[in-house]
Residue frames as a rotation matrix with the C-alpha (Angstrom) as fourth column:
UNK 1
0.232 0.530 0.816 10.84
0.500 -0.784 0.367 -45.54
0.834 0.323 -0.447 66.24
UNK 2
0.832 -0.035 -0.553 11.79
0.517 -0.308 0.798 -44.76
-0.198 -0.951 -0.238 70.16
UNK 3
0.258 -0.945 0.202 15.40
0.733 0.328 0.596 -43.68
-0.629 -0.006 0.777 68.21
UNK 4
-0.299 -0.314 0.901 14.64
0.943 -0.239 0.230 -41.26
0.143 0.919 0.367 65.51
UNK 5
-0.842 -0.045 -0.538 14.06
0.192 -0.957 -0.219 -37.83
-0.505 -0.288 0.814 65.07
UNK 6
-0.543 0.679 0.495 10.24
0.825 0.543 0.160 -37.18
-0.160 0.495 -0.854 63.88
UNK 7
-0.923 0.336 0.188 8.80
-0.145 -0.755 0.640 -34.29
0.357 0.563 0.745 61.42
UNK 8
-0.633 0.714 -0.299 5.45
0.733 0.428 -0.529 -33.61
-0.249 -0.554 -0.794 62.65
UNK 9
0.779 0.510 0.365 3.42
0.573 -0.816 -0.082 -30.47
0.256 0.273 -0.927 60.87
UNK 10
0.492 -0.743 0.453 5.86
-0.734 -0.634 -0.243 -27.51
0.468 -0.213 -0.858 63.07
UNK 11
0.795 -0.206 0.571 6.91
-0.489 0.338 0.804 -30.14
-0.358 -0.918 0.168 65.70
UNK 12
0.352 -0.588 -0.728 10.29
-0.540 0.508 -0.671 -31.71
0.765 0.629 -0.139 65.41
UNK 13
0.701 0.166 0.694 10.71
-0.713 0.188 0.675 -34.39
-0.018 -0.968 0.250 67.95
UNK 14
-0.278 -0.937 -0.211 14.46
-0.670 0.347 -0.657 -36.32
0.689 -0.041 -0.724 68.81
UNK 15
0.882 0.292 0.370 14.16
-0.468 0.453 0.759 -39.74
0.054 -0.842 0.536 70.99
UNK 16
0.079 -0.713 -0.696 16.93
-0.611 0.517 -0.599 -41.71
0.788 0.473 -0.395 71.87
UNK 17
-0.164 0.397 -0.903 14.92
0.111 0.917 0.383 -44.14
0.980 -0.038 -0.195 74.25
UNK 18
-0.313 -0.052 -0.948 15.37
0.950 -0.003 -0.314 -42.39
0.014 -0.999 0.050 77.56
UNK 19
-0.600 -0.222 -0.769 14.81
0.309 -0.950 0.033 -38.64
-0.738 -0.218 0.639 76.46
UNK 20
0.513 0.804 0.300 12.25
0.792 -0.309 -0.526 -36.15
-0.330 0.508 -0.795 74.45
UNK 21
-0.681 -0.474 -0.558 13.37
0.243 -0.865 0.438 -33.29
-0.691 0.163 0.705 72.93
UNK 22
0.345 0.815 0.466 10.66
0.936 -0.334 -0.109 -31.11
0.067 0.474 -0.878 70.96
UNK 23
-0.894 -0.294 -0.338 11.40
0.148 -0.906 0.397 -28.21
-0.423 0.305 0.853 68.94
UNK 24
0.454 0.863 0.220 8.50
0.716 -0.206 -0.667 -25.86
-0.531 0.461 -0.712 67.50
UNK 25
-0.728 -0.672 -0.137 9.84
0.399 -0.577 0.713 -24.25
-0.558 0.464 0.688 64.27
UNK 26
-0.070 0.433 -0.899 7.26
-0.307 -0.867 -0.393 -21.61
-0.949 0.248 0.194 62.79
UNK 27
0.219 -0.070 -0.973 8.62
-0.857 -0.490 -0.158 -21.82
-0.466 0.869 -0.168 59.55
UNK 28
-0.949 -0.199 -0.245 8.48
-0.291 0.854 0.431 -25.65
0.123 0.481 -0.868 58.98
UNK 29
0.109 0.990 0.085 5.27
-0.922 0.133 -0.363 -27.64
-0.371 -0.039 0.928 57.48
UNK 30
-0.966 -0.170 0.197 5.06
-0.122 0.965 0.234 -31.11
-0.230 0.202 -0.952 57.41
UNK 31
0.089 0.968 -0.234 1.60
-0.989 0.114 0.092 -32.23
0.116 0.223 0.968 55.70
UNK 32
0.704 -0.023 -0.710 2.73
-0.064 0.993 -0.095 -36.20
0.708 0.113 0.698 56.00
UNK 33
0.641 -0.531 0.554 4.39
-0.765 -0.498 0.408 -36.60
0.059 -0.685 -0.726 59.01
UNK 34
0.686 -0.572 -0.450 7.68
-0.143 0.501 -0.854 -38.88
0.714 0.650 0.262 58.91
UNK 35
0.958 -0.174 0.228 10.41
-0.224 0.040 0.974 -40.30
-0.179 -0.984 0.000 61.01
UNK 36
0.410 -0.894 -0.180 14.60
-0.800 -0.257 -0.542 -39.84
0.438 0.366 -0.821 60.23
UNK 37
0.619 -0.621 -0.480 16.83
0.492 0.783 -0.379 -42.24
0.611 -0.001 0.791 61.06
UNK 38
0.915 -0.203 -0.350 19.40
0.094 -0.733 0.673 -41.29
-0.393 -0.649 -0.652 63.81
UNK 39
-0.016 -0.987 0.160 22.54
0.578 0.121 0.807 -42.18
-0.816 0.105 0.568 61.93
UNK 40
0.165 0.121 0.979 21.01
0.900 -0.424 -0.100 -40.31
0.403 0.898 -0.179 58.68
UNK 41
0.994 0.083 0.070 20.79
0.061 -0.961 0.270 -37.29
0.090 -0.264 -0.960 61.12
UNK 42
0.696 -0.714 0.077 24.23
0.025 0.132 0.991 -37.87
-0.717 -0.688 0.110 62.28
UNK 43
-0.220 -0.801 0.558 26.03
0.861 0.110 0.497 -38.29
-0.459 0.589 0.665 59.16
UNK 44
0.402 0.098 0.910 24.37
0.630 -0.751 -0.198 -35.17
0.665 0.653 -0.363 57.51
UNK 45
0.939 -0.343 -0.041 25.47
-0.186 -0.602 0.776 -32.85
-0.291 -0.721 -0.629 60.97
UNK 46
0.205 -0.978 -0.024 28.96
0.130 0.003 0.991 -34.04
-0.970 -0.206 0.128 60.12
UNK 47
-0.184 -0.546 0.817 28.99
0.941 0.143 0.307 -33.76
-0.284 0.825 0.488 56.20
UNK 48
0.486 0.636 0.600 27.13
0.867 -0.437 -0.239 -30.51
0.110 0.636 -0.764 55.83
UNK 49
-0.475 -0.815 -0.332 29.02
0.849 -0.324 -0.418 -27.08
0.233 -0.480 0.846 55.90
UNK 50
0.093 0.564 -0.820 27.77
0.995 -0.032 0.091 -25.20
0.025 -0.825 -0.565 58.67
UNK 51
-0.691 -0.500 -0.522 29.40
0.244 -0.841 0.483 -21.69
-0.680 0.206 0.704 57.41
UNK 52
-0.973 0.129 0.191 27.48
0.102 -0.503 0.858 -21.21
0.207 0.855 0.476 54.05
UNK 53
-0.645 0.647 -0.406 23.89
-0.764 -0.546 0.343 -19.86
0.000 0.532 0.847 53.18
UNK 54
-0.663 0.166 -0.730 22.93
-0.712 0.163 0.683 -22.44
0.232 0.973 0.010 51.23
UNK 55
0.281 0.934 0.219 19.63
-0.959 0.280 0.036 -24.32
-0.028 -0.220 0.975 51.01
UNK 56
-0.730 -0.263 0.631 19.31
-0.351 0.936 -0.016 -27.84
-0.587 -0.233 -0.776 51.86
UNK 57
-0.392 0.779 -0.490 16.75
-0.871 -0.143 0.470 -29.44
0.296 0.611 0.735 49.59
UNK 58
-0.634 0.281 0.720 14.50
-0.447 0.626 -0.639 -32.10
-0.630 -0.727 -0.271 51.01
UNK 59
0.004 0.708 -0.706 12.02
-0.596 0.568 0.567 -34.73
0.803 0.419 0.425 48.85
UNK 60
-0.721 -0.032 0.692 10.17
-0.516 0.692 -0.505 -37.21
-0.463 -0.721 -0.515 51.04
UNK 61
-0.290 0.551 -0.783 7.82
-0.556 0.569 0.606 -39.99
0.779 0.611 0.141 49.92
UNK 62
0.648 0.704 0.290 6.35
-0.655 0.321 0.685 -42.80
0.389 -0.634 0.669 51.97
UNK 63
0.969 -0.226 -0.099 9.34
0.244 0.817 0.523 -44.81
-0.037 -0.531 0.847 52.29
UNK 64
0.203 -0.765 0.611 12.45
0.946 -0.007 -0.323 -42.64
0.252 0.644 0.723 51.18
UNK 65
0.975 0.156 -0.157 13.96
0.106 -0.951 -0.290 -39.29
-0.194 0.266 -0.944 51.74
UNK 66
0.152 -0.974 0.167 16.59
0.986 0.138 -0.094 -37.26
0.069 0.179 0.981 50.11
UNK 67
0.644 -0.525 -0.556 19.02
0.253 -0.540 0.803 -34.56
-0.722 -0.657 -0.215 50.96
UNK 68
0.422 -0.630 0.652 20.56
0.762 -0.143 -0.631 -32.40
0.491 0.763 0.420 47.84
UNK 69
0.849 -0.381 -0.367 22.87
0.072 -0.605 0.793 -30.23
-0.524 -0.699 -0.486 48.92
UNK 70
-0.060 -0.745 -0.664 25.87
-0.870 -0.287 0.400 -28.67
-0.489 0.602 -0.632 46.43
UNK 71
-0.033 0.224 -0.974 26.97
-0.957 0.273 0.095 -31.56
0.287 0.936 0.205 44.62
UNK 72
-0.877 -0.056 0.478 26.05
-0.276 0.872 -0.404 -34.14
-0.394 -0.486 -0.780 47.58
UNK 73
-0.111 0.883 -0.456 22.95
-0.508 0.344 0.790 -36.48
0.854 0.319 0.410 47.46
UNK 74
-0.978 -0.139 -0.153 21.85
-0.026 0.817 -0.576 -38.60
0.205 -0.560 -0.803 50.31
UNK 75
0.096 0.782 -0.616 18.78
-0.210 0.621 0.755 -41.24
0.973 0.057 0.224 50.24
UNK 76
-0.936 -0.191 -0.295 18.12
0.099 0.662 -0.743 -43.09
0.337 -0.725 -0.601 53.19
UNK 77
-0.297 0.799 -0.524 15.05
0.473 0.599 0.646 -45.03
0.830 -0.056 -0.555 54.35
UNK 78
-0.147 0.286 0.947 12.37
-0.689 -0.717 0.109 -43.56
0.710 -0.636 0.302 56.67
UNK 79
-0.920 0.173 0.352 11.48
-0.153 0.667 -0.729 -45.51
-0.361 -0.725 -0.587 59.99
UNK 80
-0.797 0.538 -0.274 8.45
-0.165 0.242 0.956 -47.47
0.581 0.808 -0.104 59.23
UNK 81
-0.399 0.639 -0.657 6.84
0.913 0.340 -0.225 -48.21
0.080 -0.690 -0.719 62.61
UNK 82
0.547 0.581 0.602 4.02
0.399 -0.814 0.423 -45.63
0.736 0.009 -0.677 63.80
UNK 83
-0.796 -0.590 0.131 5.95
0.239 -0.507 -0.828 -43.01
0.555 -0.628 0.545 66.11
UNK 84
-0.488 0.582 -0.650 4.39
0.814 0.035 -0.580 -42.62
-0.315 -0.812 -0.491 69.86
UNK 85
0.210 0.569 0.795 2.05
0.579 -0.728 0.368 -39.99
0.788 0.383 -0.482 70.62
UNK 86
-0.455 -0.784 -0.423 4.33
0.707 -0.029 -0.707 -37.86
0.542 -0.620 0.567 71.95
UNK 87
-0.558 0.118 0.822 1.84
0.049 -0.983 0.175 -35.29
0.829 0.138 0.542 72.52
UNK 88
0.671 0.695 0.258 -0.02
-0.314 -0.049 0.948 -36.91
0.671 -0.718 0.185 75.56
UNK 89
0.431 -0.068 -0.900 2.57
0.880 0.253 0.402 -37.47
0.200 -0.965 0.169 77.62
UNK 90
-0.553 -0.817 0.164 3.37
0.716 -0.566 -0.409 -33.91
0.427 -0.109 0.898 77.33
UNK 91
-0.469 0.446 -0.762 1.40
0.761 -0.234 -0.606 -31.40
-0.448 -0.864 -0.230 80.14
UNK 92
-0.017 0.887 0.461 -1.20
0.997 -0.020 0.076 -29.74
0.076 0.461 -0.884 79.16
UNK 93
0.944 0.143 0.297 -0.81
-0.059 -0.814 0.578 -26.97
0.324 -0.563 -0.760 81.57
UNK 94
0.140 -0.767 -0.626 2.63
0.880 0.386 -0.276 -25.97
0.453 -0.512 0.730 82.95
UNK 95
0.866 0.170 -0.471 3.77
0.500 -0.308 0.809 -23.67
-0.007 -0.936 -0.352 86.05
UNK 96
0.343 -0.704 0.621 6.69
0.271 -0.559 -0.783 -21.13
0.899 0.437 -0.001 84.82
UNK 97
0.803 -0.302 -0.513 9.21
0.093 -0.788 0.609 -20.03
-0.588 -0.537 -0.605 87.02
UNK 98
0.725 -0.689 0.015 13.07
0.028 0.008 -1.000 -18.71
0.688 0.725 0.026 85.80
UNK 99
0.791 -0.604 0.102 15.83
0.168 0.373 0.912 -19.29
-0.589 -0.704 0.397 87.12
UNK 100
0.659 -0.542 -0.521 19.46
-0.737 -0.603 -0.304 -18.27
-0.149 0.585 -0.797 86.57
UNK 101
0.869 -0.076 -0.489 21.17
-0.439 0.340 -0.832 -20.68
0.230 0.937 0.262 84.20
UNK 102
0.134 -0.924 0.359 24.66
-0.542 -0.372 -0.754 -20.33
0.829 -0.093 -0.551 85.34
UNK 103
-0.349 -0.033 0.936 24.08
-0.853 -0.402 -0.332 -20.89
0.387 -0.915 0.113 88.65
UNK 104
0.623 0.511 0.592 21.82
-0.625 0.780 -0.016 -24.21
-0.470 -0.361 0.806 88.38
UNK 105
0.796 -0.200 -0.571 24.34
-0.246 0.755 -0.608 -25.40
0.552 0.625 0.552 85.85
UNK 106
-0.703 -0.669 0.241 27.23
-0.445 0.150 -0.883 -25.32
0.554 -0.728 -0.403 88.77
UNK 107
-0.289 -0.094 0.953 24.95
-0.957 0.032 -0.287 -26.59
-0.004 -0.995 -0.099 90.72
UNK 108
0.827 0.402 -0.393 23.98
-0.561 0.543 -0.625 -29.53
-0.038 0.737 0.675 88.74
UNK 109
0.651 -0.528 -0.545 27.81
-0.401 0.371 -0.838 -30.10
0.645 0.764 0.030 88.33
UNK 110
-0.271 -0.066 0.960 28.54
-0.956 0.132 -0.261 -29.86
-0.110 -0.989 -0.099 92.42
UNK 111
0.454 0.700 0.551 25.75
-0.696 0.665 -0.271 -32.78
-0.556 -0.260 0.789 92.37
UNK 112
0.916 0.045 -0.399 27.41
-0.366 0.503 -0.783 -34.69
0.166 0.863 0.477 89.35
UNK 113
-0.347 -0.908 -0.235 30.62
-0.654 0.414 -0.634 -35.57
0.672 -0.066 -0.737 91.31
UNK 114
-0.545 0.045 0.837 28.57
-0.459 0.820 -0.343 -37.11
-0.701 -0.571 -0.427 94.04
UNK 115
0.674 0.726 -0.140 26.01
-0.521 0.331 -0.787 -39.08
-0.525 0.603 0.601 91.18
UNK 116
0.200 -0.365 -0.909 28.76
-0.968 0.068 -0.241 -40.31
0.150 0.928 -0.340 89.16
UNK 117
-0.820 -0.451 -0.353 28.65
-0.439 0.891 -0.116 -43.99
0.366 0.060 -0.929 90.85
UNK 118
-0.148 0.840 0.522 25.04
-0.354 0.448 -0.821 -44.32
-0.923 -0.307 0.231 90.88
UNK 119
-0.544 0.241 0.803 23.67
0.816 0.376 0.440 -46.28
-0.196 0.895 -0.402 87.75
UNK 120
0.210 0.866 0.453 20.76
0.977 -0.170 -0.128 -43.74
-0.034 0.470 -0.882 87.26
UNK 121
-0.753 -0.610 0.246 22.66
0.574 -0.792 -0.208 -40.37
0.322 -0.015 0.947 88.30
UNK 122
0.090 0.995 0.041 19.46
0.805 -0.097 0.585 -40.02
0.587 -0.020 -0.810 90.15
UNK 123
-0.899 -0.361 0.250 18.87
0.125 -0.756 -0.642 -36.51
0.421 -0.546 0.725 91.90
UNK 124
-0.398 0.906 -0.146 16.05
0.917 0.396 -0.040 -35.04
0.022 -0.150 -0.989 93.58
UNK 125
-0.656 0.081 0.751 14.32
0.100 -0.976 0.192 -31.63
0.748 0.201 0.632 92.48
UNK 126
-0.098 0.807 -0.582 12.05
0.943 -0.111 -0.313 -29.96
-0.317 -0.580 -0.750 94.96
UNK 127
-0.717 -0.229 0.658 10.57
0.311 -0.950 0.008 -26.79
0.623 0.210 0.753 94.20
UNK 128
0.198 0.876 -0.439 8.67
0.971 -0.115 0.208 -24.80
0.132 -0.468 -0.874 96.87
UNK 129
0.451 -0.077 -0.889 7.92
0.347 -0.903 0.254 -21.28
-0.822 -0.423 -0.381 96.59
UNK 130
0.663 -0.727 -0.180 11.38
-0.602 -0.374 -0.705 -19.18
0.445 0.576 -0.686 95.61
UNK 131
-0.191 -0.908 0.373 13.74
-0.810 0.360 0.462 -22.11
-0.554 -0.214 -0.804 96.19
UNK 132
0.706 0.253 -0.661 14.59
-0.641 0.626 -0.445 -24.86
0.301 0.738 0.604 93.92
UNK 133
0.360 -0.595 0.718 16.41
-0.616 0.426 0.662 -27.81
-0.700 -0.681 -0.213 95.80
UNK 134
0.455 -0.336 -0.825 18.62
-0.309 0.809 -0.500 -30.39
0.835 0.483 0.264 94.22
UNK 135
0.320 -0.411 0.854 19.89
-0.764 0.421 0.489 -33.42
-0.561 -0.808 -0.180 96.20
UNK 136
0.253 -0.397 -0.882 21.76
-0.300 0.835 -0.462 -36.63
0.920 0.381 0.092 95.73
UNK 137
0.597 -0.101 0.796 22.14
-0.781 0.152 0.606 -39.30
-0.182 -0.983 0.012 98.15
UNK 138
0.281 -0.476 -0.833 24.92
-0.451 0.701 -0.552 -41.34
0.847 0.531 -0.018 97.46
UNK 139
0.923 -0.010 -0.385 25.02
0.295 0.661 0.690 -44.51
0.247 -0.751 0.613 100.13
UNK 140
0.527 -0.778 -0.343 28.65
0.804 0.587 -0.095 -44.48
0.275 -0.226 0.934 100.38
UNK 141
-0.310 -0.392 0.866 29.09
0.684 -0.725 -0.083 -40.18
0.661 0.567 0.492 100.23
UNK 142
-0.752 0.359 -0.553 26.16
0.259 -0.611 -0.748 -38.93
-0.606 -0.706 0.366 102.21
UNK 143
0.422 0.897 0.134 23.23
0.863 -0.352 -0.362 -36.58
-0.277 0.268 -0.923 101.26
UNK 144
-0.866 -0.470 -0.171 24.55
0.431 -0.875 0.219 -33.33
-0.253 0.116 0.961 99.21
UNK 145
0.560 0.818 0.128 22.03
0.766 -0.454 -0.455 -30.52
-0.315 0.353 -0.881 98.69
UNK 146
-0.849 -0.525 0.064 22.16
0.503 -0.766 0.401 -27.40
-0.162 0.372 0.914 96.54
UNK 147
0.103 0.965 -0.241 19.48
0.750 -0.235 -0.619 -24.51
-0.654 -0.116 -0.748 96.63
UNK 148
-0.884 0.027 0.468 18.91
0.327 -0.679 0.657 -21.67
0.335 0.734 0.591 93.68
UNK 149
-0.664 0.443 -0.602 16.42
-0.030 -0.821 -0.570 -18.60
-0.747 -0.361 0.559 94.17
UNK 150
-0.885 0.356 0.300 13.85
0.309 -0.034 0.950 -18.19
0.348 0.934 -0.080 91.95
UNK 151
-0.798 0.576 0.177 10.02
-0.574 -0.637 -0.514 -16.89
-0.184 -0.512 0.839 91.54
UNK 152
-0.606 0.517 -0.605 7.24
-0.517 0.323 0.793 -19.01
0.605 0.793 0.072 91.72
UNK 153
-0.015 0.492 0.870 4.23
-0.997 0.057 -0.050 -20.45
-0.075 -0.869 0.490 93.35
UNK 154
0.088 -0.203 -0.975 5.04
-0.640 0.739 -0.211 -23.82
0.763 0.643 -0.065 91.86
UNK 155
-0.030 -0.721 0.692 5.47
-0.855 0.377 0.356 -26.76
-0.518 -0.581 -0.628 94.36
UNK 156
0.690 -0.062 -0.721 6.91
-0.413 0.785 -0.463 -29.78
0.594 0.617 0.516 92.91
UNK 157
0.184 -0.851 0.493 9.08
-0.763 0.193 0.617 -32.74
-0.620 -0.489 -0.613 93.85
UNK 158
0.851 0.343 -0.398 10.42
-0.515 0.696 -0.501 -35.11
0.105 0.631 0.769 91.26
UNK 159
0.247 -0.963 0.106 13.69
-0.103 0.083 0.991 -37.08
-0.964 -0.256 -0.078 90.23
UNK 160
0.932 0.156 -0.326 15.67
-0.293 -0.201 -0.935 -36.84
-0.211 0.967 -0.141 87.41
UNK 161
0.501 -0.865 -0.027 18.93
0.828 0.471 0.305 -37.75
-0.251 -0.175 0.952 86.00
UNK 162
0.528 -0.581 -0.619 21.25
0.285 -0.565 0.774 -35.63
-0.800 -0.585 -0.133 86.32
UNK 163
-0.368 -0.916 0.159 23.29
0.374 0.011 0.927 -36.24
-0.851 0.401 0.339 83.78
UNK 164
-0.237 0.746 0.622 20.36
0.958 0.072 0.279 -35.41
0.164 0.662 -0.732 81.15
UNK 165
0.592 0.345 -0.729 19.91
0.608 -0.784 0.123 -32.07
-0.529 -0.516 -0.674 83.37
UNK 166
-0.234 -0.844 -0.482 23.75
0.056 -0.507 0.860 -31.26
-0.970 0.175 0.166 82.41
UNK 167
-0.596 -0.251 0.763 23.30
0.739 0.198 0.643 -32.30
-0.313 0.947 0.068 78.85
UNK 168
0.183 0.904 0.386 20.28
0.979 -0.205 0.015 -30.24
0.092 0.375 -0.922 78.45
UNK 169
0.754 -0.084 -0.651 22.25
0.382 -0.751 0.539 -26.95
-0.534 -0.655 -0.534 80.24
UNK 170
-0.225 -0.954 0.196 25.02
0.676 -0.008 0.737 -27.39
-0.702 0.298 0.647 78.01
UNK 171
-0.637 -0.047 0.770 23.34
0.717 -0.403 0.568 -25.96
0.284 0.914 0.290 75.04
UNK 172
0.677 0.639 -0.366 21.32
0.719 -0.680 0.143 -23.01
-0.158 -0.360 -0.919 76.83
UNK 173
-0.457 -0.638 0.620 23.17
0.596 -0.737 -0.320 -19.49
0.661 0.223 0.717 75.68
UNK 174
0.445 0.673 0.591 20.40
0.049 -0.677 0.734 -17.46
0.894 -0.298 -0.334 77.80
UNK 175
-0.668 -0.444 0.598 21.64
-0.352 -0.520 -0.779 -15.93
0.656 -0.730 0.191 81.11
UNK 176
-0.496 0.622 0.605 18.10
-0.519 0.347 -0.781 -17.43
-0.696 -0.702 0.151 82.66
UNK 177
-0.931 0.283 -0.229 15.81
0.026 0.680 0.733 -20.04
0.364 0.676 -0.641 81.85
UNK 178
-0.203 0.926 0.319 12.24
-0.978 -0.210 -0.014 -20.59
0.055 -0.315 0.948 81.83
């Protein structure tokens, strides 16, 4: 269950044992909530064609769903274990600031040549104020830092992995983020 992608009422939540990802889509209702397979997701992203209109049709049951689609089918078993509760380790309350996109995603990638022979691609975020710090200390490299502007009364210090930062930057279209 730490592996699949899970239908929740609006909530659509992706794990793939190290990462969350949580989408809120309006216009989806799960009443029985369920858990995909990742390779079922994976093979339907590559067979489906991404150009057309057309509806996907969806049937789920307690152990089973299927995928019509023109003149495809595809079945495939649901995960059976109970999925986490993903909702308490997510913050109740959270501290907005934005920040331009671009700009952290170069700096992110600066950081990601010195990170690329640590095991964890650990960095370190500080935020105080209107600066947002990123560091990396690589033993053998030094200490690299990179600051970005931003507005907020926020102070935070955490670590993250980098590489997970990039992955997550990759698919942002928005000129700033929140």
């Amino acid at each position: 269950a730490l592996t699949g992608i899970h239908f929740n009422s609006s909530d659509m939540i992706a794990l793939d044992g190290f990462r969350m990802a949580l989408n809120k889509d309006s216009t989806l209702m799960v009443d029985n909530p369920f858990t995909l397979r990742q390779s079922t997701v994976n093979f339907l992203t590559k067979t489906l064609d991404k150009k057309t209109e057309r509806k996907l049709k969806i049937a789920v049951n307690d152990k089973h769903i299927i995928f019509e689609y023109d003149n495809l089918i595809v079945k495939s078993r649901l995960i059976d274990d109970k999925f986490f509760n993903y909702k308490d380790i997510l913050p109740k309350e959270y501290k907005n600031f934005t920040i331009d996109t671009k700009k952290l995603k170069e700096n992110a990638e600066f950081l990601n040549i010195y990170t690329k022979d640590i095991k964890m691609k650990l960095i370190k975020m500080n935020i105080t104020g209107d600066k947002l710090e990123l560091e990396a200390n690589n033993a053998d490299k030094g200490i690299f830092n990179t600051t970005n502007d931003i507005s907020s009364s926020t102070q935070l210090t955490t670590g993250l992995n980098n590489g997970y930062l990039l992955d997550a930057l990759k698919v942002v279209d928005e000129e700033e983020i929140e």
